[in-house]
MARKE-534700 format. One record per atom (N, C-alpha, C, O): residue number from 1; atom name; x, z, y. Coordinates in Angstrom, 3 decimals. Layout:
REM MARKE-534700
REC  pos  site        px        pz        py
REC  NUM    CA         X         Z         Y
...
REM end
This chain:
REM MARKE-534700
REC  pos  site        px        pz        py
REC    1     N    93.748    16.737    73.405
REC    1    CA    92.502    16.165    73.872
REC    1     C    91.418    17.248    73.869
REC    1     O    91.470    18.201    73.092
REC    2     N    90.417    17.069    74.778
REC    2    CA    89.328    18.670    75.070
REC    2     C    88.255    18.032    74.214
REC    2     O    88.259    16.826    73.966
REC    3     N    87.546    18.679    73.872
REC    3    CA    86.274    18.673    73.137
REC    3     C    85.761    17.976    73.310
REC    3     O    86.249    17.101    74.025
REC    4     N    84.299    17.798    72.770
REC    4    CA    82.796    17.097    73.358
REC    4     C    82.660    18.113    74.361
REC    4     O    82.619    18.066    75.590
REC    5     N    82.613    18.844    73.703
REC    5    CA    81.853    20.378    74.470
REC    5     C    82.352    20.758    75.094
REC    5     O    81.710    21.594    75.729
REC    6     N    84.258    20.551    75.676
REC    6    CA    84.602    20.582    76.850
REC    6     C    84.275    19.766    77.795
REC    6     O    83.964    20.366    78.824
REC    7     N    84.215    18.593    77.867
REC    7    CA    83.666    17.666    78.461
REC    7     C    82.737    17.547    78.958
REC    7     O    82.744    17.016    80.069
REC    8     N    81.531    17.975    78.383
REC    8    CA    80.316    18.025    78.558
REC    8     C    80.147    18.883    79.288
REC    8     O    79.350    18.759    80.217
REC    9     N    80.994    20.236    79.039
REC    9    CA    80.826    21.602    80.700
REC    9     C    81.310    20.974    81.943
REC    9     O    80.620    21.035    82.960
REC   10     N    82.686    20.251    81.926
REC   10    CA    82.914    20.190    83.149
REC   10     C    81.556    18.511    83.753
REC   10     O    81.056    18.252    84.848
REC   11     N    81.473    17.937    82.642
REC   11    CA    80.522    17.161    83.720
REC   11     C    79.449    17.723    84.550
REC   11     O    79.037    17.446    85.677
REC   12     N    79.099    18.640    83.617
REC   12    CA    77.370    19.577    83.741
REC   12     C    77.764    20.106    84.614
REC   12     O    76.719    20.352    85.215
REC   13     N    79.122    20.803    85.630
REC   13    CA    79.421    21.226    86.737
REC   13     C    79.467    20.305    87.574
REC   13     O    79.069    20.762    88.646
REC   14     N    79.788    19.062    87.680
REC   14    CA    79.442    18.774    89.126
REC   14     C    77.974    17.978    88.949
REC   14     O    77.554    17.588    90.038
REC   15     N    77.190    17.686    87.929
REC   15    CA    76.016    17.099    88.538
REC   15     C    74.828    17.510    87.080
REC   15     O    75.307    18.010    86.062
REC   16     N    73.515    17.259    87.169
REC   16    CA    72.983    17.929    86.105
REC   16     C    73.080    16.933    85.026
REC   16     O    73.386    16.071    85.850
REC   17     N    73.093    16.265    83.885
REC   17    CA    72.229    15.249    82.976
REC   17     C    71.319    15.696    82.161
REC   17     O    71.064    16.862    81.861
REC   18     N    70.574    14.195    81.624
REC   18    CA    69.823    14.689    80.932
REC   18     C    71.162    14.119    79.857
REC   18     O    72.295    13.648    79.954
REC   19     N    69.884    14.638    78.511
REC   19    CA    70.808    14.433    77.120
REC   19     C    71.058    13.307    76.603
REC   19     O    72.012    13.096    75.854
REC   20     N    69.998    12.251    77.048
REC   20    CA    70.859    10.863    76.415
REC   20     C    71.821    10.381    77.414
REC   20     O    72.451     9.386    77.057
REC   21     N    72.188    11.034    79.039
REC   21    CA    73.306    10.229    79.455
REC   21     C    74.328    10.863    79.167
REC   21     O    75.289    10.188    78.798
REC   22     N    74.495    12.506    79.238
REC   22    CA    75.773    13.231    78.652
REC   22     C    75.916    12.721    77.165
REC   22     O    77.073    12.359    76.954
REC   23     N    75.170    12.598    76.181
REC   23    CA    75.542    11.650    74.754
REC   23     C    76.233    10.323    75.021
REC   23     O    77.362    10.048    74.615
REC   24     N    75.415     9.489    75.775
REC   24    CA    76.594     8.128    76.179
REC   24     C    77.744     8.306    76.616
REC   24     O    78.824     7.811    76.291
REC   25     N    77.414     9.157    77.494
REC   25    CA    79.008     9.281    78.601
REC   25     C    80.118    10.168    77.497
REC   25     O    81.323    10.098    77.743
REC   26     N    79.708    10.864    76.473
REC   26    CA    80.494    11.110    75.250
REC   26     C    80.643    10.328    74.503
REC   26     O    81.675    10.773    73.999
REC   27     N    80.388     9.228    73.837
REC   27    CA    80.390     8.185    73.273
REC   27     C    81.323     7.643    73.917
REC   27     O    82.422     7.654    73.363
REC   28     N    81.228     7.066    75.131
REC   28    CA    82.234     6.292    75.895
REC   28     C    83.212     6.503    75.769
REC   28     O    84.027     5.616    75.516
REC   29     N    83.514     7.681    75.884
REC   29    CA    84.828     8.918    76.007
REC   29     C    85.564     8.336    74.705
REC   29     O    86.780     8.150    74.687
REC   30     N    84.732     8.069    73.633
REC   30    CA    85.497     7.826    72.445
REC   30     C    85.421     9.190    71.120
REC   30     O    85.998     9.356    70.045
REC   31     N    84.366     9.984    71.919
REC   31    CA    83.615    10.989    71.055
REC   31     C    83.381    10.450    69.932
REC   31     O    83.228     9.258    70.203
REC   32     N    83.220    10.629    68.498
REC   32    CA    82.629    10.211    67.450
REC   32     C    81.349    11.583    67.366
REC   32     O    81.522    12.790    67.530
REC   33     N    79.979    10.761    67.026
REC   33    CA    78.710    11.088    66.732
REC   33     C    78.240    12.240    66.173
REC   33     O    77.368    13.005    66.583
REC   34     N    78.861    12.276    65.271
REC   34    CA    78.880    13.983    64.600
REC   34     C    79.181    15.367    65.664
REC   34     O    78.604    16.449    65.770
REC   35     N    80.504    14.692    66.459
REC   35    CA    80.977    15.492    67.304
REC   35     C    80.479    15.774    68.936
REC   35     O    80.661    16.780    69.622
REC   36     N    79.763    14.453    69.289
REC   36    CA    78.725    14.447    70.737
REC   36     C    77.510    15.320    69.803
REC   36     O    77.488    16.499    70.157
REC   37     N    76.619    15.040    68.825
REC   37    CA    75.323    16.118    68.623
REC   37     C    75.832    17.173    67.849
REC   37     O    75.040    17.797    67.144
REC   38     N    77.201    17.524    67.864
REC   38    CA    77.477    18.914    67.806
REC   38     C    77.617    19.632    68.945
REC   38     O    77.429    20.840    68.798
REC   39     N    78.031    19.069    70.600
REC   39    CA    78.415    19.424    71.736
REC   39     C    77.100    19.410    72.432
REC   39     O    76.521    20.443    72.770
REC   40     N    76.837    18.716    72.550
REC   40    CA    74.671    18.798    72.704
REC   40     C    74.103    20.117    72.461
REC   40     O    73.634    20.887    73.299
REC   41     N    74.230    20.304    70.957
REC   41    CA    73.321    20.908    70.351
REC   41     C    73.705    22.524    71.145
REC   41     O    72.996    23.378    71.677
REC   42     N    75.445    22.377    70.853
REC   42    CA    75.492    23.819    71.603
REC   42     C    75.178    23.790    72.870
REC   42     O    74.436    24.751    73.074
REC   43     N    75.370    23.127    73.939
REC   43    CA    75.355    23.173    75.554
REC   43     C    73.877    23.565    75.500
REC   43     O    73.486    24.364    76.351
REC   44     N    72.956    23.062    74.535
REC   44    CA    70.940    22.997    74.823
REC   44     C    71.029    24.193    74.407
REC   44     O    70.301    25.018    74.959
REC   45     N    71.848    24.601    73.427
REC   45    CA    71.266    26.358    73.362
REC   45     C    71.376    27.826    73.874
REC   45     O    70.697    28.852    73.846
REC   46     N    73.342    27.133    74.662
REC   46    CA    73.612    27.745    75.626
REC   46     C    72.416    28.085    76.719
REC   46     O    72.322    29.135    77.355
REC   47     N    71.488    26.901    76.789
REC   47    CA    70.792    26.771    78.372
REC   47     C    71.860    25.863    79.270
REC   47     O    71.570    25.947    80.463
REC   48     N    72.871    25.126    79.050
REC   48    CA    73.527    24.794    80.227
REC   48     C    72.822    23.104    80.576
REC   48     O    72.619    22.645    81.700
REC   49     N    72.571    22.465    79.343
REC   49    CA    71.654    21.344    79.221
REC   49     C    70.308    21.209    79.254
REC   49     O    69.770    21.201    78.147
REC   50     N    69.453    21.078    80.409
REC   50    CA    68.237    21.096    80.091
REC   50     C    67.592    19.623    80.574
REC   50     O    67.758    19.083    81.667
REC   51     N    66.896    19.191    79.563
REC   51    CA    65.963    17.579    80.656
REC   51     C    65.874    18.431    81.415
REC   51     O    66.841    18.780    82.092
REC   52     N    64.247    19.204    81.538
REC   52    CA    63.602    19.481    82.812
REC   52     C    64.455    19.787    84.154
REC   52     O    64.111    19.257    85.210
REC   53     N    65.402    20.520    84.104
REC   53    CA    66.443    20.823    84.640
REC   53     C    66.641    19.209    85.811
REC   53     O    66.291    18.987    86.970
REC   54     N    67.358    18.391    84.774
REC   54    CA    68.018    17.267    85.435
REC   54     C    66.861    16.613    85.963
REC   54     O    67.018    16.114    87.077
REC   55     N    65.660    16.488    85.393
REC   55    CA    64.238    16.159    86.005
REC   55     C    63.876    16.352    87.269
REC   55     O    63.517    15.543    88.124
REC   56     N    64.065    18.028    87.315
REC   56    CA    63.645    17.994    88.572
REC   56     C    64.894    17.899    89.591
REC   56     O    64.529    18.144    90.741
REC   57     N    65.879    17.691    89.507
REC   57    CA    67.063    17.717    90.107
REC   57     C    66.794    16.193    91.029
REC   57     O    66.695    15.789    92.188
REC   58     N    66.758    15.662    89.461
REC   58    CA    66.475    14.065    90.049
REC   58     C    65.481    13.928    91.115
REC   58     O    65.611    13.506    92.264
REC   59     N    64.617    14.308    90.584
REC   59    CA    62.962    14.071    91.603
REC   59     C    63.548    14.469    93.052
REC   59     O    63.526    13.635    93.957
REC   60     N    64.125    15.892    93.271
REC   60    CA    64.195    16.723    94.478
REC   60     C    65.298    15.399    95.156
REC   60     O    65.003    15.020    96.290
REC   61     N    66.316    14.842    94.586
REC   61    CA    67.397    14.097    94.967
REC   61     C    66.765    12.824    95.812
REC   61     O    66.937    12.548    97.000
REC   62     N    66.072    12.222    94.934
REC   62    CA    65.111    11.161    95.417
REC   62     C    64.010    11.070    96.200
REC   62     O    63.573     9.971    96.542
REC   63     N    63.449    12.210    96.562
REC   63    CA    62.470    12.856    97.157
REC   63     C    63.454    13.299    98.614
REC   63     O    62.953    13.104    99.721
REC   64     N    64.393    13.697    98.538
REC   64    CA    65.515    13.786    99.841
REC   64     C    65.888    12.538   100.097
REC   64     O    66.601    12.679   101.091
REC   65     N    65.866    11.481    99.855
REC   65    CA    66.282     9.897   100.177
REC   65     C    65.167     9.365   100.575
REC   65     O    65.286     8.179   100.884
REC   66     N    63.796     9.946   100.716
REC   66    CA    62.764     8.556   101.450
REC   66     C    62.023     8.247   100.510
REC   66     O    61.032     7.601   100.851
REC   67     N    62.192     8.600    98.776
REC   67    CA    61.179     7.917    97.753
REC   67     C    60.346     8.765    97.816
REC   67     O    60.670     9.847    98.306
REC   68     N    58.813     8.525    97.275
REC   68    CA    58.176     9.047    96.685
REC   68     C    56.521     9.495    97.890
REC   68     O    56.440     8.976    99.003
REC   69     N    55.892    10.055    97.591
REC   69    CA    54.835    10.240    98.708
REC   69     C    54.765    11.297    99.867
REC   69     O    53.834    11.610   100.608
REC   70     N    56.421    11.865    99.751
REC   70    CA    56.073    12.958   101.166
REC   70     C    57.004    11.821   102.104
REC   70     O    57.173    12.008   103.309
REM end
């Protein structure tokens, strides 16, 4: 079985998250807690996890669909 922290790279490759949905979506997995904010903690220090990151990812995503004021 692969890591948290394997897991957590290959999701972070195909789309950005923020940190409480990569924590759920590890949880789900059947991650135990200790072991998702051990996989966190490294991916945020790597740099591979960032909110702002998935923030603006989001915004630009939704902002390409018609939301928002442009």
């Amino acid at each position: 079985m692969a890591t948290g922290y394997e897991v957590g790279i290959r999701a972070l490759a195909r789309r950005e998250y923020s940190q409480s949905e990569l924590s759920q979506k590890l949880k789900q997995k059947g991650y135990a807690a200790p072991e998702v904010n051990a996989a966190i903690a490294r991916l945020k220090s790597e740099g591979v996890l960032c909110d702002l990151r998935f923030t603006q990812a989001y915004i630009h995503a939704r902002m390409g669909r018609g939301y928002g004021p442009f």
